[in-house]
C-alpha positions in Angstrom: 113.3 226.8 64.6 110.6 225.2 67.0 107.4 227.5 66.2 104.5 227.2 68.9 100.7 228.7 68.7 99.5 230.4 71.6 96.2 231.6 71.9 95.1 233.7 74.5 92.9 236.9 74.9 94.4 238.4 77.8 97.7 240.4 76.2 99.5 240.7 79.4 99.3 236.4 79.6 100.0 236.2 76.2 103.1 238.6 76.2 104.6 236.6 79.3 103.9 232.9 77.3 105.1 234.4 74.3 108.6 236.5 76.2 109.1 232.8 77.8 109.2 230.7 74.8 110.8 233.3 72.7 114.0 232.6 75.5 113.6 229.6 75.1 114.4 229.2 71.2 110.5 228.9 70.2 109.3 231.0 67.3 105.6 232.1 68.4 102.2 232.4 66.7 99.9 234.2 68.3 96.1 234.7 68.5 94.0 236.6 70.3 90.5 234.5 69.5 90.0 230.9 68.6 89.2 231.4 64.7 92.2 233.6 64.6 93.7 230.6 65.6 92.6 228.0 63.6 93.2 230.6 60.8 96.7 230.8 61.7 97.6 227.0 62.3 95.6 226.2 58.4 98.4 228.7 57.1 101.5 227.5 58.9 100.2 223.6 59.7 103.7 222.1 58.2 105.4 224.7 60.8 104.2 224.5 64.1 104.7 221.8 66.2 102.9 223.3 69.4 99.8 224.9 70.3 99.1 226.7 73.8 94.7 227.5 73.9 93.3 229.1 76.8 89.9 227.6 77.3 88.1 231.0 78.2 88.4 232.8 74.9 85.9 235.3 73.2 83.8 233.3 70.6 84.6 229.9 70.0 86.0 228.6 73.4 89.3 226.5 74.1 87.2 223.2 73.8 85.8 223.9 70.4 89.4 225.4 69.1 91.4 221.8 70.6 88.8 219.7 68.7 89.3 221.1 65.5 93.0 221.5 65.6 92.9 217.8 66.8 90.9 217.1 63.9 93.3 218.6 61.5 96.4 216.9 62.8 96.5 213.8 65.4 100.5 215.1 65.8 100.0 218.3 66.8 101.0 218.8 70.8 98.3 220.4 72.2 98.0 222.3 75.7 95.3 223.7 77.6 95.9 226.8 79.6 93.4 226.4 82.7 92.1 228.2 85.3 93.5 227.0 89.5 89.5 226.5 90.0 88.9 225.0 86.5 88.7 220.8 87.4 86.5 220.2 85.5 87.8 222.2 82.3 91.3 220.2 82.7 89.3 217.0 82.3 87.2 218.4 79.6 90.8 219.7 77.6 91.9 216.0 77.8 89.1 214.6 76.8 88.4 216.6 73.5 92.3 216.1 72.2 94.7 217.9 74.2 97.9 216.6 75.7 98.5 218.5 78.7 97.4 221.6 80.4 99.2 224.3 82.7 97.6 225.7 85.8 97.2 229.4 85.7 99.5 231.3 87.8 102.4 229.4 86.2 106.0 230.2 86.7 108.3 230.2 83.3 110.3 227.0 84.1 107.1 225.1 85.0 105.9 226.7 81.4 108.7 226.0 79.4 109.5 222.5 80.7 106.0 221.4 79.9 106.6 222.8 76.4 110.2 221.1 76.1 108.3 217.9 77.1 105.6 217.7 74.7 107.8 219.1 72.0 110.3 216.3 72.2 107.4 213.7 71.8 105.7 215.6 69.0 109.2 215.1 67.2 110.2 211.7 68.4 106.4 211.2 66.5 108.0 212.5 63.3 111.2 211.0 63.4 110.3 207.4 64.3 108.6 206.4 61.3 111.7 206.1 59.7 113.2 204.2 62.1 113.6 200.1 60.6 112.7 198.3 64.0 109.5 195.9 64.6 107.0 197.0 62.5 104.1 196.1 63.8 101.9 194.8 67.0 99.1 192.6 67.2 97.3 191.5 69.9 93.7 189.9 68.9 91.8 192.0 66.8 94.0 194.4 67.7 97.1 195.7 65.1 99.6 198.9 65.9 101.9 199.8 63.2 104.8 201.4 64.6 105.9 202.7 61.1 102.6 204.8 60.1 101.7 204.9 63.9 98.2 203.9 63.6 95.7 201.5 65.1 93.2 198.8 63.3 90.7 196.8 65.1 89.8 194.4 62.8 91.0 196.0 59.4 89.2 199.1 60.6 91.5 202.3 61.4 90.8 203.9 65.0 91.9 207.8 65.5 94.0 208.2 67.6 96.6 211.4 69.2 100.3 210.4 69.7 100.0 210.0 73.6 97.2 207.6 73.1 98.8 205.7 70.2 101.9 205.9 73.2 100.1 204.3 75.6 98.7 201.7 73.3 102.2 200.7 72.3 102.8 200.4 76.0 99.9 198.4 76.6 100.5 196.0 73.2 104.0 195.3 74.1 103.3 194.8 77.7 100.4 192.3 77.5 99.5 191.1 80.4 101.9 192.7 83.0 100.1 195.4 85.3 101.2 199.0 84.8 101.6 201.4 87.6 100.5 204.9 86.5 104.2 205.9 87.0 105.1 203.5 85.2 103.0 204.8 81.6 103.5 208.9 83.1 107.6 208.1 82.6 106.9 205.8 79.4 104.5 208.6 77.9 105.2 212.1 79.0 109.1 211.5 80.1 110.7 211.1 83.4 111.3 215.2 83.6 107.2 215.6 83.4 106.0 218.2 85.5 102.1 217.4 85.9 99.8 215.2 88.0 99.5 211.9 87.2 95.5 212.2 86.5 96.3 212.6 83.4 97.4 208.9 82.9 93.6 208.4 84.0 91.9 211.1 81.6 94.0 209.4 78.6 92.8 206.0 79.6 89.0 206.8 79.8 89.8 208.5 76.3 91.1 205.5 74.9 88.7 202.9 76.1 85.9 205.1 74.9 87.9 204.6 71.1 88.4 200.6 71.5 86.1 199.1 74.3 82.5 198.2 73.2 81.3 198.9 76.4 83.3 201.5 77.9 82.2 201.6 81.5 82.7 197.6 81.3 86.0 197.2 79.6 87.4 194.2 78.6 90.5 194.9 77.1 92.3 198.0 79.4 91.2 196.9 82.9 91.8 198.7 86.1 94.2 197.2 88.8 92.9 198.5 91.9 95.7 200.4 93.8 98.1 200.1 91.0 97.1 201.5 87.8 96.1 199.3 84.4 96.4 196.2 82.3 96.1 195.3 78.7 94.0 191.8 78.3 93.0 190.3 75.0 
């Protein structure tokens, strides 16, 4: 059974997340504040694969409750639940660990596909590891085991969440060749994905701000003006 946390103060939201992924085949968690939350998740991490936070909850907000559960696991799919006006709060999900968000009024196919997507890259994340193909990547200082799924710069590890390690293997065995955001959104988040592709750009501003000395200067994931991005040693 695919079990999912959803975390939201408002019942009548929660009830309609919960009734929709329950149809679905999800098994649901739910919390009504961020500590109940994290509470929750440290009881059942091994089980759930999925976590839904609003970001305007009572107490510890959205932000605070996707940093720590991104601090606890770097596999857990993570969405934010945001807000039509919130812009800036979408940005600010991405940026502190979460994989996607959903716009608030949401319909239960645009829900539930966003869910399907994530959840079939959180497992693919599981299941990989044991798959016997090229083990590792290495570009420069740069090495990305494909087996353990991690990043070294130099010996030393880098943190990093699934789509970011995603996009790095993208980058790592694309060296060189320009990458049109469509091109990483279909590689990354699946040619069903049902977002914007901003969030190509939010993951890449998170990732240089992991590897690039200089972030606002990088060096190694350069923009291609009209296009999207390139990996350069």
């Amino acid at each position: 059974m695919r079990k999912a946390l959803v975390c939201e103060d408002e019942t009548s939201i929660r009830e309609f997340v919960v009734i929709n992924l329950n149809r679905a085949g999800y098994e649901v968690v739910e919390a009504g504040s961020g500590e109940e939350a994290l509470r929750l998740f440290d009881e059942q991490r091994d089980e759930i694969d999925i976590a839904l936070l609003d970001i305007m909850l009572p107490g510890m907000d959205g932000f605070a409750v996707c940093r720590e559960l991104r601090l606890r696991s770097s596999t857990l799919g993570i969405i934010m639940l945001t807000a039509r006006t919130q812009e800036m709060e979408k940005v600010g999900g991405l940026m502190m660990g979460a994989d996607d968000y959903v716009t608030k009024p949401f319909s239960p196919s645009e829900l539930v596909a966003r869910v399907d997507a994530l959840h079939r890259r959180v497992l693919s994340a599981k299941v990989e590891p044991s798959v016997n193909y090229l083990e590792e990547v290495g570009c420069g200082d740069f090495v990305l085991n494909l087996r353990s799924r991690t990043l070294k710069r130099a010996g030393q590890p880098i943190e990093m969440t699934q789509v970011e390690f995603q996009i790095m293997e993208f980058f790592l065995t694309s060296e060189g060749k320009a990458l049109s955001r469509e091109d990483i959104l279909h590689r990354v988040w699946g040619e069903d994905y049902y977002g914007e592709e901003k969030i190509v750009d939010v993951n890449i501003r998170r990732l240089r701000m992991k590897i690039e000395e200089d972030p606002s200067n990088p060096r190694h994931i350069t923009t291609v003006w009209g296009m999207g991005y390139k990996w350069t040693d």
